[in-house]
Every structure is written in C-alpha cells, then in structure tokens.
N, C-alpha and C positions, 0 to 999 in steps of 0.2 A: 541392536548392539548387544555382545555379551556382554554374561554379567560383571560387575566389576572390570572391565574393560575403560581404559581409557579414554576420554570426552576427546573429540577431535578440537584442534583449535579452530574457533569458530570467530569471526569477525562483525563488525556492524557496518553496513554501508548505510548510513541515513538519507542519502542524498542529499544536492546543495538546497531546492524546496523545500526538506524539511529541517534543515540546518538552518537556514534563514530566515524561515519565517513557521517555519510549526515544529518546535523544538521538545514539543511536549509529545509530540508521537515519538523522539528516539527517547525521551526520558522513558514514555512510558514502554517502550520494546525493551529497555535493560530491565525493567522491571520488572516484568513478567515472566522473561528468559532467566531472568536467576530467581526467581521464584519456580520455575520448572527444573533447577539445576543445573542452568547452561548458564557459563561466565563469559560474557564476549567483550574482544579485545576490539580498542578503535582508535584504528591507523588513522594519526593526527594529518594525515598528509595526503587523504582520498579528498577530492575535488568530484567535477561535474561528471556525470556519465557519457554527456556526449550528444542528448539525445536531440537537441534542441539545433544543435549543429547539423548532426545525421538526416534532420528530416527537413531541413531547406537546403541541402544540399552540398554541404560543406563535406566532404568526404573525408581529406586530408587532415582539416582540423577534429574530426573522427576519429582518425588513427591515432593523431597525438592522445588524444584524449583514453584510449582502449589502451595507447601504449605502459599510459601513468596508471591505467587502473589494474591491470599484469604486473605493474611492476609495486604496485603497494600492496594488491590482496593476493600474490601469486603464494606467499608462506601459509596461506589457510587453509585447511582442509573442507569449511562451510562458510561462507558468507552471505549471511542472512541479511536481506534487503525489505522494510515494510511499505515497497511501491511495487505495484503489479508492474508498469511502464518502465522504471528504472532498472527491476531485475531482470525483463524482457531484452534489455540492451546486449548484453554480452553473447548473448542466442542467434539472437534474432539479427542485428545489427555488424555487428563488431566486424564478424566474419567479412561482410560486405566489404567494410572499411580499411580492409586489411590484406584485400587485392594487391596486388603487386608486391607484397612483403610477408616473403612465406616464415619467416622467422616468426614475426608477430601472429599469423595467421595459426602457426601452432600452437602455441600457448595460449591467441585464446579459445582453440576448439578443446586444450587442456582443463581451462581454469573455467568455459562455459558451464559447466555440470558441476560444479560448485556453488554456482551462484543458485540463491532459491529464495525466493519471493513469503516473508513472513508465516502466512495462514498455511502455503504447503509445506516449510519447517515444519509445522507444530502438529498438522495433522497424518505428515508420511514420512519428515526425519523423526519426530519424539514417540509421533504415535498417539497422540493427545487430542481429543476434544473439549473435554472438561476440562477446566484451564482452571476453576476454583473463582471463576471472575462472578460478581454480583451486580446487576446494574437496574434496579425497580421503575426503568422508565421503556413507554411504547417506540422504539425504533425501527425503522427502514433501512432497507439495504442499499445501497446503487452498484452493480456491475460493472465496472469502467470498462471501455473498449479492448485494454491491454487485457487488463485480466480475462475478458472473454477468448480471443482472437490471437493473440502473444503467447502469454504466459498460461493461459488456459487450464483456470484453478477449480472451473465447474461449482460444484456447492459446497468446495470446504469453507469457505468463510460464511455460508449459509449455517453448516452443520455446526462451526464454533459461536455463532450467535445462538441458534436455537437452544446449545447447551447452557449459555449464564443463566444463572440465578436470577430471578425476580421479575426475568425480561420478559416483554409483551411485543416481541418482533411480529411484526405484518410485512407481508409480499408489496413488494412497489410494483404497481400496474405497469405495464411495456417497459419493464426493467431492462430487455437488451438493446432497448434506444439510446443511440448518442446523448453524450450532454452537451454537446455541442463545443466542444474546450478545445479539443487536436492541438493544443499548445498554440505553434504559427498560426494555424487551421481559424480562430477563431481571432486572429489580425487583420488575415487576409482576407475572409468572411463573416465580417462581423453580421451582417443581416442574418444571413440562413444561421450563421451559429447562437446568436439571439432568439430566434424561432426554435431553432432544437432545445436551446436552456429553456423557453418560456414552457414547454411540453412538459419537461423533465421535471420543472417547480411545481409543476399542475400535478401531475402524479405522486408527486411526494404529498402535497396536503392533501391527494385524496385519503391515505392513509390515515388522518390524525396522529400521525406520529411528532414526537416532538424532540426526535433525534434522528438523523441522515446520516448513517454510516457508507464508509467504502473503503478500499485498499489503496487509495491513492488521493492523495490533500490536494494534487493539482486540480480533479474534478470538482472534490469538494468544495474548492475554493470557489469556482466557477456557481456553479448549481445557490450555493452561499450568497454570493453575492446577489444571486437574481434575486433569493429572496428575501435578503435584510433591504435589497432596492423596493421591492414589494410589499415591503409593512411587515412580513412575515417571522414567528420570534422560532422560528423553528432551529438548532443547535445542528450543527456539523461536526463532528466525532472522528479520526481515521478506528475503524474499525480495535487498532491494537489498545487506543484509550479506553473502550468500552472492555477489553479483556484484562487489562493490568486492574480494573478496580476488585475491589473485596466487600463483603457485607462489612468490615470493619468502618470503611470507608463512608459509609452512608450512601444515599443520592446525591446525584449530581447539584447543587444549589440552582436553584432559580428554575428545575424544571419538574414539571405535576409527575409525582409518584402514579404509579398503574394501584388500581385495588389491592390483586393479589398479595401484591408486594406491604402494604401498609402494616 
C-alpha cells in the first residue's frame, strides 16, 4: 500500500464458534489489528458461514446463508476472518451453492478475494511477521485440514510463531494428520474420529509443550477435550491469543514459564 494512502475498510467475520463459545479470540483479533493499525468494523448482523449445512448436504440452506453473507460484507474492501475453515467457505463452497443463481454466483466470485483467513492478512496484506507479541511459554502448533488443503496458508502461522518473543515453539510430530473433528465427520464417526483425536493427543505431549496452538477453535476444541478427558493440563490458545499478548502482559497464569524467558 502507498504511503499515506488510505486503509481499506476492513471488517471482522468472527464466526458463530467463536462468537459463542471462544469470544476471546475475536477480542483478542481487534487487538492486535489496532495495534498493527488496522480499525475493523463488525457488522452486527453476520451469522453462520454456512459450512456446517454445506457439508451434509444442505445446498439451498447454503445459498441462503452466502446470500446474508454478500449482503453484509459485500461494502468491505477486506474481511479478515481468524478460522482457516470459515474463511475457506466463500472460495471454496459458496460458488458450489450458488448453482443455479447466477446473480448470487457473481458477487460471490466478486467478494471471494476479499475474504482472507487472519495469519495470511498479517503476513501478505500488512506484510508483518513480528507482530510485537511476547508469550515465555513452550507451544505447539496443529495445522487444521482447512488450512492445509482450503485455505492453504503453508508456514505463515508457523513463521508468526517462531517470531514472538520469549517463545519456545516445537514442531508437533505428524502435524498434517487429521484431528479427527470434520465437524459432522466426527458424529457420524465417532470411533475412527476418536482414534485419529487419541493420535493427535499423543503427538502434542510428545512435545512437552504446554500450550496447542492452531487457526481454528473447532479443532482446538476437539484435540482439548481429548485431553482435559485424559488428565492432561495442557492449554489450548487460537493462535491470534498467543499474538495479541505483550511482555507488558506477563505469562499466561497457571502455565511454567520456558528458561529463556525468566
């Protein structure tokens, strides 16, 4: 962007997962973003993505759904989403859903390249690695399906880890194995998706980490739960909480600081 050029208006899609139950990853996304300089606006009137419909086969209740989301974020020129899964929707999906209605079908091959998934804002719209974040404890990453295979963000949320302050990130072994979650996927398969969660638990303690990052709180969720079912004290982070903190901040309470960091 030139310089002194004007900020595009930029929006927040939190998703309804993190609106209703992890409220703390869109507090902490405005946080961060107007700490990098970007003010984002949020349309009180964005609902689901869709995607939960799209993938059991709801098509129509799809379109409605692509229809409200065109018609709330279509005034934005970026609207920054911190789910690899949900920003994957408008791309990947929508078009799908939007067969037989070429009206709809334009606007959103218009508004799909606007939508952008958290970590690729910060590292190809801002241009940012170093985000100023501090965070003195050992973390793991997990790669969620979408963001591999979707949204296909490669190692920027890798490369904004390795740049906080204080942090002692380690690689999670068979990092591009399922968690077993697929949303439906792990209703209708509860066994096999159980066996893929129990894999994915295992690989995170082989770490010693005692924080699991990712781009998406539905995995997290999942992975989470295996292991607080498992005795396990290990924390669950979406990746943007471990970037909105600051050395001001301190550590996290209740988890063992790394050496370096002391």
């Amino acid at each position: 962007m030139p310089p002194n050029a004007p900020r595009p208006r930029t929006a927040l899609f939190v998703t309804c997962l993190n609106d209703t139950l992890f409220p703390g990853t869109g507090r902490a996304t405005v946080t961060l973003l107007r700490r990098l300089g970007v003010e984002v606006d949020f349309p009180p009137g964005q609902s689901c993505c869709g995607q939960m419909h799209f993938n059991t086969g709801y098509r129509k209740e799809t379109a409605k759904l692509a229809r409200h989301f065109v018609d709330t974020f279509g005034g934005y020129e970026e609207i920054v989403v911190p789910s690899a899964s949900c920003a994957g929707m408008p791309a990947e999906s929508y078009p799908l859903a939007a067969v037989g209605d070429p009206g709809l079908a334009r606007e959103v091959a218009e508004l799909a390249p606007r939508v952008v998934e958290l970590t690729e804002y910060l590292t190809d719209r801002l241009g940012v690695e170093d985000v100023g974040a501090h965070f003195p404890h050992r973390v793991t990453y997990h790669p969620t399906c979408h963001s591999l295979r979707a949204t296909r963000l490669g190692d920027r949320p890798h490369r904004l880890l390795r740049a906080v302050g204080g942090i002692d990130y380690v690689e999670l072994p068979a990092a591009e194995e399922c968690c077993g979650f697929g949303g439906t996927f792990s209703v209708k398969n509860p066994a096999v998706s159980g066996a893929m969660n129990g894999d994915k638990a295992r690989h995170v303690l082989e770490t010693g980490a005692s924080v699991l990052a990712a781009v998406d709180n539905s995995c997290l969720m999942n992975i989470g739960g295996r292991l607080a079912k498992d005795g396990h004290p290990v924390r669950t982070l979406h990746l943007v909480e471990i970037l909105a903190r600051t050395a001001q901040d301190g550590p996290l309470p209740g988890l063992p600081v790394v050496e370096a960091a002391r």
